[in-house]
C-alpha positions in Angstrom: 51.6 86.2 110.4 54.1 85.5 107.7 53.5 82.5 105.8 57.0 82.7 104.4 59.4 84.3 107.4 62.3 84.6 105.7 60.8 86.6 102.7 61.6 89.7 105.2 65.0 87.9 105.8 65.7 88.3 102.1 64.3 91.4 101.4 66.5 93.0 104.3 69.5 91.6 102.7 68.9 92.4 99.2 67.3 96.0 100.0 70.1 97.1 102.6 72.9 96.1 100.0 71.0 98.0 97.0 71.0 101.1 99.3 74.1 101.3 100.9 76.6 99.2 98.5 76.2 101.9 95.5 76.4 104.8 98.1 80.0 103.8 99.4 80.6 103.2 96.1 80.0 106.4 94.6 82.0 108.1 97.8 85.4 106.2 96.4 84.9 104.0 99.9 84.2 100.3 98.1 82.0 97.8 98.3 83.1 96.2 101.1 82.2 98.9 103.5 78.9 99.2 101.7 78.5 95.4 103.1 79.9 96.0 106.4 77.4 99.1 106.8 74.4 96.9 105.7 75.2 94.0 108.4 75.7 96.9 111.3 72.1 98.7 110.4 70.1 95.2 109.9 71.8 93.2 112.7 71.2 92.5 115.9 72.6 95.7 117.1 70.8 97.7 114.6 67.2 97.2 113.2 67.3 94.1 114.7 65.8 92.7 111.1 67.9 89.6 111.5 68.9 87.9 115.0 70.5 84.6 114.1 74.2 85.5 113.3 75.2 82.2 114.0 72.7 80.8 110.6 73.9 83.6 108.2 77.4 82.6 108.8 77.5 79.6 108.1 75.6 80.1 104.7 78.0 83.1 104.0 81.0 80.9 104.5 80.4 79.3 101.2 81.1 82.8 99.7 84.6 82.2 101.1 84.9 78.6 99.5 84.1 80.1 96.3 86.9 83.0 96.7 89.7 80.8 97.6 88.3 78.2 94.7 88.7 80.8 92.2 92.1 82.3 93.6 93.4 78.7 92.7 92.4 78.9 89.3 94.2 82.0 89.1 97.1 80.3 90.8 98.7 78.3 88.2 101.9 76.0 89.2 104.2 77.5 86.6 102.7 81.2 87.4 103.3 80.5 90.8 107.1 79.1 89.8 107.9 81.9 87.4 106.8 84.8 90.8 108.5 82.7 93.6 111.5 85.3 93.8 109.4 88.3 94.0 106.6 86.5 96.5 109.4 85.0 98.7 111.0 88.4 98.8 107.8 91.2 98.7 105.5 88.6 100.1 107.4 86.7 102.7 109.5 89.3 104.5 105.8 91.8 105.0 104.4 88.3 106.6 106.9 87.5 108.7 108.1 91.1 109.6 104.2 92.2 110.6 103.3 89.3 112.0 106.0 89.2 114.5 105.4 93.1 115.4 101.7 92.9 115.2 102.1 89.5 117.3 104.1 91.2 119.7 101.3 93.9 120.6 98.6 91.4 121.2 100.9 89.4 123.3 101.0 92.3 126.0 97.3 92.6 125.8 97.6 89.4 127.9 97.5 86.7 125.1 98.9 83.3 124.8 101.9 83.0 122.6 99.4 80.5 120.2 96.5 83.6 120.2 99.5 86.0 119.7 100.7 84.3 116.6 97.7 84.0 115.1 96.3 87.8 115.7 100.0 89.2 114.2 99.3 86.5 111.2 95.4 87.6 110.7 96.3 91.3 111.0 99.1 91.1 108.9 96.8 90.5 105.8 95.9 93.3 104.0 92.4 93.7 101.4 92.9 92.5 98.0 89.4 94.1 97.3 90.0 97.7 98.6 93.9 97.5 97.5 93.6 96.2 93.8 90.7 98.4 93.6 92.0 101.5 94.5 95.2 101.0 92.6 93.5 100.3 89.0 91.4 103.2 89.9 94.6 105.3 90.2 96.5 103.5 87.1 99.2 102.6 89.4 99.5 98.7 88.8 102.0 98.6 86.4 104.1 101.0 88.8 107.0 99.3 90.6 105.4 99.6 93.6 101.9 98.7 92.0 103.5 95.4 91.3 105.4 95.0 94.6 102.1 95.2 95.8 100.6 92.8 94.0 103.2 90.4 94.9 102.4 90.5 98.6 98.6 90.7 98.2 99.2 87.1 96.3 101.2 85.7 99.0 99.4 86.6 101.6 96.1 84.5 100.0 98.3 81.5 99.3 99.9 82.0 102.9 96.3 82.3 104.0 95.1 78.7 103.1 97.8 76.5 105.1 97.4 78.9 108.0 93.5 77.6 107.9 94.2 74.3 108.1 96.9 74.8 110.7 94.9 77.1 113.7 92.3 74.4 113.7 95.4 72.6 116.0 96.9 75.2 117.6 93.3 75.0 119.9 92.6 71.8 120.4 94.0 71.0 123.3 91.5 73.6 125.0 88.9 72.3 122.5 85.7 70.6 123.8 85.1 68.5 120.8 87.1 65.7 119.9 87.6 67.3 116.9 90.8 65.6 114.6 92.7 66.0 111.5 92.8 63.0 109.3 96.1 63.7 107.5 95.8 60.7 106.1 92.8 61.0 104.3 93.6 64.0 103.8 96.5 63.4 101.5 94.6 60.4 100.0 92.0 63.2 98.6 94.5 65.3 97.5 96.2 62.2 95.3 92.7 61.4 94.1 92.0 64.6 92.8 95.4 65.0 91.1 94.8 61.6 89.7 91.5 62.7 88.7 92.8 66.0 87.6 95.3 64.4 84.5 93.3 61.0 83.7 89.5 62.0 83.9 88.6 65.7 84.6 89.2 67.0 81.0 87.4 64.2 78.5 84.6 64.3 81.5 83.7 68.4 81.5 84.4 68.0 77.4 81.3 65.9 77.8 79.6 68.0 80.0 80.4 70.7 77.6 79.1 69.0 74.4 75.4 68.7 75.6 75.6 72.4 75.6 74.0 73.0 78.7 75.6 76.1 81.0 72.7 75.0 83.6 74.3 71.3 83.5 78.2 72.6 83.4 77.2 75.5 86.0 75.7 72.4 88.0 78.8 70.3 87.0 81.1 73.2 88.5 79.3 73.7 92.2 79.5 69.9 92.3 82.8 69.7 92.4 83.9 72.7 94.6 81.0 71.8 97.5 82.0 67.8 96.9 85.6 68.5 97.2 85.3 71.2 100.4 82.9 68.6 101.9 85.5 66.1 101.8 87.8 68.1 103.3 85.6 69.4 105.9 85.0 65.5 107.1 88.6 65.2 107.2 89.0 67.7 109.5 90.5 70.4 106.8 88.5 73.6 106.8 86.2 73.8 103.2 88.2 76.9 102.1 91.5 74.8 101.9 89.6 71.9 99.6 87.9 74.3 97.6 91.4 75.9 96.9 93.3 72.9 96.4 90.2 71.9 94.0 91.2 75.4 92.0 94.8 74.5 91.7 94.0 71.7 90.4 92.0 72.7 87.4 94.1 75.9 87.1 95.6 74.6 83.8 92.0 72.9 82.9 90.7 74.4 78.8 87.9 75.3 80.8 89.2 77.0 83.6 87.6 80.5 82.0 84.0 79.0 81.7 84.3 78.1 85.8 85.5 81.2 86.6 82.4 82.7 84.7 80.2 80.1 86.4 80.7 80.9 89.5 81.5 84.5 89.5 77.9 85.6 90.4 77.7 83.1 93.4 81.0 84.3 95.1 79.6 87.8 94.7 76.5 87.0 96.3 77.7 84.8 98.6 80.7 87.3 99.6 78.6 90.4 99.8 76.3 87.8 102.3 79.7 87.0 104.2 81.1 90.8 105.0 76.7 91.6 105.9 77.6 88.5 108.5 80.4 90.8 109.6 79.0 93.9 110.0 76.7 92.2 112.3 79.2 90.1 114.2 80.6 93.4 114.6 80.2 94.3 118.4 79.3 98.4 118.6 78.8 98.0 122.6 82.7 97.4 122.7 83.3 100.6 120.4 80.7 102.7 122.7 82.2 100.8 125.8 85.6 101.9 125.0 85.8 104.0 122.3 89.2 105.8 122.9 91.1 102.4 123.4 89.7 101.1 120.4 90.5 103.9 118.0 93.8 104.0 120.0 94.3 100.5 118.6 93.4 100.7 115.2 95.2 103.9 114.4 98.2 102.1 116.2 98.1 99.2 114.1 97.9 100.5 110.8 100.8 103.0 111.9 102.9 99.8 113.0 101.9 98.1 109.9 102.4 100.9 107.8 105.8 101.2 109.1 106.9 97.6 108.3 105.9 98.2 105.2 107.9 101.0 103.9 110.4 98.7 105.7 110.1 95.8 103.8 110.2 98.3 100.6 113.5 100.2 101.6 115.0 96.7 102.5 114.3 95.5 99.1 115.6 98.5 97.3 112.4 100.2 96.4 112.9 104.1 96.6 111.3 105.9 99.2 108.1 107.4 97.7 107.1 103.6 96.0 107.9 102.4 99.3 105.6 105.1 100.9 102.8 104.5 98.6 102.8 100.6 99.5 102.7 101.2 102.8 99.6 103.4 102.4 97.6 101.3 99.6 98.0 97.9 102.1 97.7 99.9 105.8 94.6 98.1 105.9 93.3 95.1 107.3 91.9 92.3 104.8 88.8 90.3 104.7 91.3 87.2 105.2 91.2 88.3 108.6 87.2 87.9 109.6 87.9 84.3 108.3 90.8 83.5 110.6 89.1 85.2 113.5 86.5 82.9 113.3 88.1 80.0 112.8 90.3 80.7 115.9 87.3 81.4 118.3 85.4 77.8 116.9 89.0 76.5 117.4 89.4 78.4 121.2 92.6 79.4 119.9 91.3 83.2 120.2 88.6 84.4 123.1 85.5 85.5 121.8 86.5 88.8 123.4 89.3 89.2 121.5 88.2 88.3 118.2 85.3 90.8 118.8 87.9 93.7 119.6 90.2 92.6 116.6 87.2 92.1 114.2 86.4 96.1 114.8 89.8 97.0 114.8 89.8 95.6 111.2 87.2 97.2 110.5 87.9 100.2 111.0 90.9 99.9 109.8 89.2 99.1 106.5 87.2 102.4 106.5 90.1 104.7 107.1 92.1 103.5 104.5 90.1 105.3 101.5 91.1 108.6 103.6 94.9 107.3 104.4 95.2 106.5 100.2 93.9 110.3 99.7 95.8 111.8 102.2 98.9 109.9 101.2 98.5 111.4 97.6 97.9 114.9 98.2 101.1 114.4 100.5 102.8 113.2 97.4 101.5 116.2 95.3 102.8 118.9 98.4 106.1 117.4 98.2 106.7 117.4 94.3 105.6 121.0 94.7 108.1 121.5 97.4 111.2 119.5 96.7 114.3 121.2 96.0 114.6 121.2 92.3 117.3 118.4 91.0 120.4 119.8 89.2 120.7 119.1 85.9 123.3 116.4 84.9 127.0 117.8 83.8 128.5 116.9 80.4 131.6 116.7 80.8 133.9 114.7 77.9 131.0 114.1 75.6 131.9 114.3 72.2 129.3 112.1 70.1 128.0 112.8 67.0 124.9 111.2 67.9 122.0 113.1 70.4 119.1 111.3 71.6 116.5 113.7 73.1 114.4 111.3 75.2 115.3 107.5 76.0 112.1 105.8 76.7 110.4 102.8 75.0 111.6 104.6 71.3 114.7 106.1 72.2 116.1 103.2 73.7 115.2 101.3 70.2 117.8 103.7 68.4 120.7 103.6 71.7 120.3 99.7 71.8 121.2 99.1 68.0 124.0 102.2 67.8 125.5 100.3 71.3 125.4 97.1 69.4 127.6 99.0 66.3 130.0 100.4 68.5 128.6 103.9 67.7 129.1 106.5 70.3 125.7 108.4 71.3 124.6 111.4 74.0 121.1 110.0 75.2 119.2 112.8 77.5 115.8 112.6 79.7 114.2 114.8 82.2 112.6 111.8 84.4 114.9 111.1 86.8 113.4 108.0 88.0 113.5 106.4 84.5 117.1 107.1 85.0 118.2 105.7 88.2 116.1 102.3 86.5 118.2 103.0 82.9 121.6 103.1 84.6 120.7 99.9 86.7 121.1 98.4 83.4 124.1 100.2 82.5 122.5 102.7 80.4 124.8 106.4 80.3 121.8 108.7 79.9 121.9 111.9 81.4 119.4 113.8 83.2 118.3 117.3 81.7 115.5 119.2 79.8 116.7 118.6 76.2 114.5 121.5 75.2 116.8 124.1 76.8 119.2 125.9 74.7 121.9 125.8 77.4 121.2 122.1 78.3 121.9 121.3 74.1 124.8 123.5 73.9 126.7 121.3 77.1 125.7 118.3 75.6 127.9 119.1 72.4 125.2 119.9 70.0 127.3 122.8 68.4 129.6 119.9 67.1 127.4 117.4 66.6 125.7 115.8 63.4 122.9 114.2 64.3 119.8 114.6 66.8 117.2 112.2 66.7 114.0 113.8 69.0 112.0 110.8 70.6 110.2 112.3 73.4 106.7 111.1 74.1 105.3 115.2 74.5 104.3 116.7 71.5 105.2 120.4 72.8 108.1 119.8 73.9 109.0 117.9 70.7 108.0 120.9 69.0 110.1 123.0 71.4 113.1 121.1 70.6 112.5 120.9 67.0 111.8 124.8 67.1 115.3 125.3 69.3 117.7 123.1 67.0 117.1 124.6 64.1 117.3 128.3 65.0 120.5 127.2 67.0 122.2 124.6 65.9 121.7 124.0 62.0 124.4 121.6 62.1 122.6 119.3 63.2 120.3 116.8 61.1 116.8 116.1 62.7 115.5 112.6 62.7 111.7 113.1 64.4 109.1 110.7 66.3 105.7 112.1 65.3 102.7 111.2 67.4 100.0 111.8 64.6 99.5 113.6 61.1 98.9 116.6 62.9 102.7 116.7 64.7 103.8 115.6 61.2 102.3 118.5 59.9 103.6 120.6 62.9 107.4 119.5 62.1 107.3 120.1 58.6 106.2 123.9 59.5 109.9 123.8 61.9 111.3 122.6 58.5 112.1 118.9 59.2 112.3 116.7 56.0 109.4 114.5 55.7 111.4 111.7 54.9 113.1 112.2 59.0 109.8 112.0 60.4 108.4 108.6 61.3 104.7 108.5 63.1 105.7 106.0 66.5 102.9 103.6 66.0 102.3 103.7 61.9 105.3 101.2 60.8 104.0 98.3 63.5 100.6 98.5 62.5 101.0 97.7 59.0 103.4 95.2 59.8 101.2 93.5 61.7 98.7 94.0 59.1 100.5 92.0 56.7 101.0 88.9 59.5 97.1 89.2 59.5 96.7 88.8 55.6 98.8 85.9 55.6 97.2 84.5 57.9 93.8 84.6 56.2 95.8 83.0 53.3 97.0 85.9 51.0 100.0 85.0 49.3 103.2 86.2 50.9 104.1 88.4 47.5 100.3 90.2 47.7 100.3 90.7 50.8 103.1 92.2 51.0 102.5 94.8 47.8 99.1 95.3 50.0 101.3 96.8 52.6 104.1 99.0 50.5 101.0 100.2 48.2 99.4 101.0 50.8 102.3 102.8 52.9 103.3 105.0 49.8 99.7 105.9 49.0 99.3 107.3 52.7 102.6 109.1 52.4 101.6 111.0 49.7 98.0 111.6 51.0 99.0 113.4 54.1 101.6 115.5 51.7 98.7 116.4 50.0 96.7 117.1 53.0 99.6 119.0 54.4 99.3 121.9 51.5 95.5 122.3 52.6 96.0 122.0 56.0 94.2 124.8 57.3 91.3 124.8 54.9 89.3 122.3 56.8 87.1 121.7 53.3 89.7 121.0 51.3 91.7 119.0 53.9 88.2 116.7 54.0 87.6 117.0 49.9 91.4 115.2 50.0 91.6 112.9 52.7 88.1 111.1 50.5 90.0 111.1 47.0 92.6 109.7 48.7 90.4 106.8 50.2 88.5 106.3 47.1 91.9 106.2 45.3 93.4 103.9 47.7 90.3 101.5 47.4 90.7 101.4 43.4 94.4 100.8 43.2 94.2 98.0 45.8 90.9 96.8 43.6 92.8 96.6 40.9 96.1 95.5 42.1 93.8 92.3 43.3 92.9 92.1 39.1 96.2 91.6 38.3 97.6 89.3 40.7 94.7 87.0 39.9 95.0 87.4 36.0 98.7 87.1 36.3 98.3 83.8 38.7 95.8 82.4 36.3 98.2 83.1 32.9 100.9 81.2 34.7 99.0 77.9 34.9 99.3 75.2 32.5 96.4 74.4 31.0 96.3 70.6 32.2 97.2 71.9 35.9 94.6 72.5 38.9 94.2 76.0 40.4 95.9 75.8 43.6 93.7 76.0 46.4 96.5 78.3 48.3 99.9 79.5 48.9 102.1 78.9 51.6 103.5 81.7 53.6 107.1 82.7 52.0 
């Protein structure tokens, strides 16, 4: 016999998440089902390695007192403020809209109206695991619909905690317990802490922090999250709701990074040991009992919910294929979900049948959405290849002088300050959805492939004087370049340049040197000169720093222009130049401190520095 039993406990755990976590992982499928997988083969209904659900849940729920405590950190008052538009409008309509629907569907399953309202609510939620995830995988959370998104995933965590706090009531006139909310204590806490929060909380942890013990300040940190969920727990509040209230509240703390980093590795633990809890609430008799209805179900609801979503999208005036990919990325069900589930069924808001059928509709829901995120992108791809291709824009009227070949982040540089002159321009792009978002700000940019002869010739380059190329592409720059000055001599080419080697590639077209600016070259040395001030060179050195520098490199790379394709040579130059550089700046640094030195009195002090000019 074991003289430690839960040794195997442990080791069944820990083992089953190292083996199937990284697996899932590696198949684009998340962590989260890597969990969920690991509570279904240890559980009860698999190897049977652990039998008391009921004990690993209530230890796992701490991993949900930890999330929501570190969602309030994130949740700053003024962050929250400056988003309330966007999360009233993204986040509130998809709450409302799904849960009403979603509600609906349960209600003719034979529900109350209270375990109705609650099931549309749960089910509404999507997975800010699986849906961030798979969005910075794909490098789509800076897309409009990336940060739509991200809009309604917040929401629907902040819409989560009140909702905790509130099923707890909803049951208890069907409770057993005498079980009651103490509002009033409950808003005496919350004054305590906010008293706490601006008198004592900041001098106290920059005590804790000045004994320089991450132990103490880690021990500090779980104090206060399992003190302040405890209180609310007594009060009748579920611990979640204190723990994020607790989070608010030190959002705006100097120390709110070292708590996050504290307790980072305990809500990971404790959160993979919450979705193993899952998996083996997760009740595969009723999937083997029923398995069409079920699968009936969950491909229903993520339709249904998929649908309100590219609703809610359209409503808002996203276009179509954002809309289409939020539906898609937030189809799922969330992990909020499992939470409210339970809390329903302690509550008797929800049967226990019921939360066992929606728990593996979830579920499953969460493991076909990988697939649904893939399928929705080659869809996506098949439609870009088989769209009807857009006409190009007409050009009727335009006489400018002034073409701009692409009007992104440096084209727009040169249309914003000719707008502000009064000087008429022709700005052209081939993306037609930076141009539907250009006109909303009532941008005149038309839509066409400047790199076409014909395009140029209807936009008036024959008479024009100017053409300033600011595409991002360095062939088609090249292309353009190439075109304009076999066709249209007239015109005078002012170039973005990528790197020395599109430099080089321009110069061979024949565009002056002095009409070709590298996008990226001009910033960086001014920024470099903020930087030497700042570690105390004086304004006038720092600033011949900078211009010696910048004409030194302009006449390096028209050096290494001539040897260009004599790697050798091009290498031989580019050290001179260096070693060069390094000696004129050497002694430019001589004579500012001779010079300096010659114009002190003798009687005077050195001074110990300059101020910034």
């Amino acid at each position: 016999m074991l003289e430690h039993p839960h040794l195997l406990q442990a080791l069944a755990f820990l083992g089953s998440s190292v083996l199937l976590v990284p697996v899932f992982q590696r198949l684009g499928l998340g962590s989260i089902l890597g969990y969920l997988a690991a509570g279904i083969l240890i559980g009860p209904q698999g190897a049977k390695l652990i039998i008391d659900v009921k004990a690993v849940q209530n230890l796992s729920e701490f991993g949900v007192v930890f999330l929501l405590f570190l969602i309030g950190l994130e949740l700053q008052p003024k962050k929250l403020l400056a988003m309330k538009r966007t999360l009233a409008g993204f986040g509130g309509l998809q709450i409302i809209t799904c849960c009403l629907a979603l509600g609906a569907l349960v209600k003719l399953l034979g529900a109350s109206w209270q375990s109705a309202m609650v099931a549309g609510f749960a089910l509404s939620l999507s997975s800010t695991a699986f849906a961030l995830q798979a969005m910075a995988e794909k490098k789509v959370l800076n897309t409009e619909f990336g940060r739509s998104s991200f809009a309604i995933l917040l929401m629907q965590d902040v819409a989560a905690i009140p909702a905790l706090a509130i099923i707890p009531t909803l049951g208890l006139a069907q409770a057993t317990s005498g079980h009651e909310v103490n509002w009033l204590g409950v808003l005496g806490i919350f004054l305590g802490l906010l008293l706490f929060n601006y008198t004592l909380m900041g001098p106290f942890l920059r005590q804790v922090a000045a004994l320089r013990s991450r132990e103490l300040f880690t021990g500090v940190t779980l104090t206060i999250v399992i003190g302040v969920a405890y209180l609310m727990e007594h009060m009748g509040i579920s611990m979640a709701l204190g723990a994020f209230l607790a989070g608010v509240l030190l959002s705006e703390s100097e120390y709110r990074h070292e708590l996050e980093a504290d307790l980072e590795p305990f809500k990971g633990l404790l959160m993979g040991l919450f979705f193993i809890s899952v998996g083996m609430s997760v009740n595969i008799t009723l999937l083997m009992k029923n398995p069409a209805f079920v699968l009936f179900a969950t491909a229903l609801y993520m339709m249904v919910k998929g649908f309100m979503l590219y609703g809610v999208g359209r409503t808002l005036k996203l276009h179509s294929t954002a809309s289409r990919n939020m539906a898609a990325y937030l189809a799922q069900g969330g992990e909020f979900a499992f939470v409210i589930f339970g809390v329903g069924q302690n509550s008797n808001v929800l049967s226990q049948e019921l939360s066992d059928t929606l728990t593996l509709i979830v579920t499953l829901s969460m493991i076909i959405s990988p697939f649904v995120i893939v399928a929705n992108a080659k869809f996506e791809s098949w439609v870009a290849t088989h769209k009807p291709k857009q006409e190009w824009d007409s050009f009727e009227g335009v006489d400018s002088e002034i073409i701009i070949a692409g009007f992104g982040r440096f084209g727009q540089i040169f249309g914003r300050i000719l707008r502000a002159q009064d000087i008429k321009f022709t700005a052209i792009d081939h993306d037609p959805e930076q141009i539907e978002l250009l006109r909303r700000f009532g941008n005149k940019v038309y839509y066409g492939d400047a790199s076409r002869h014909e395009i140029m010739e209807a936009a008036g380059a024959g008479k024009a004087k100017y053409l300033i190329i600011a595409v991002d592409d360095v062939e088609t720059s090249k292309k353009l370049a190439q075109m304009a000055k076999e066709h249209f001599k007239n015109l005078k080419i002012y170039a973005r340049a990528r790197n020395r080697a599109h430099v080089f590639d321009l110069l061979d077209i024949g565009i002056e040197m002095t009409h070709i600016r590298r996008e990226t070259f001009e910033s960086s040395l001014l920024l470099t000169r903020e930087l030497l001030l700042d570690l105390g060179f004086p304004s006038d050195r720092a600033r011949a720093v900078i211009e010696r520098f910048h004409r030194h490199d302009e006449l390096m790379m028209a050096e290494q222009y001539k040897v260009r394709h004599d790697q050798k040579l091009f290498l031989d130059t580019s050290r001179q130049g260096m070693q060069q550089l390094s000696e004129v700046l050497r002694e430019d640094q001589i004579r500012t401190y001779i010079d300096a030195k010659d114009l002190q009195k003798p009687e005077d002090p050195a001074p110990e520095s300059e101020t910034r000019a």
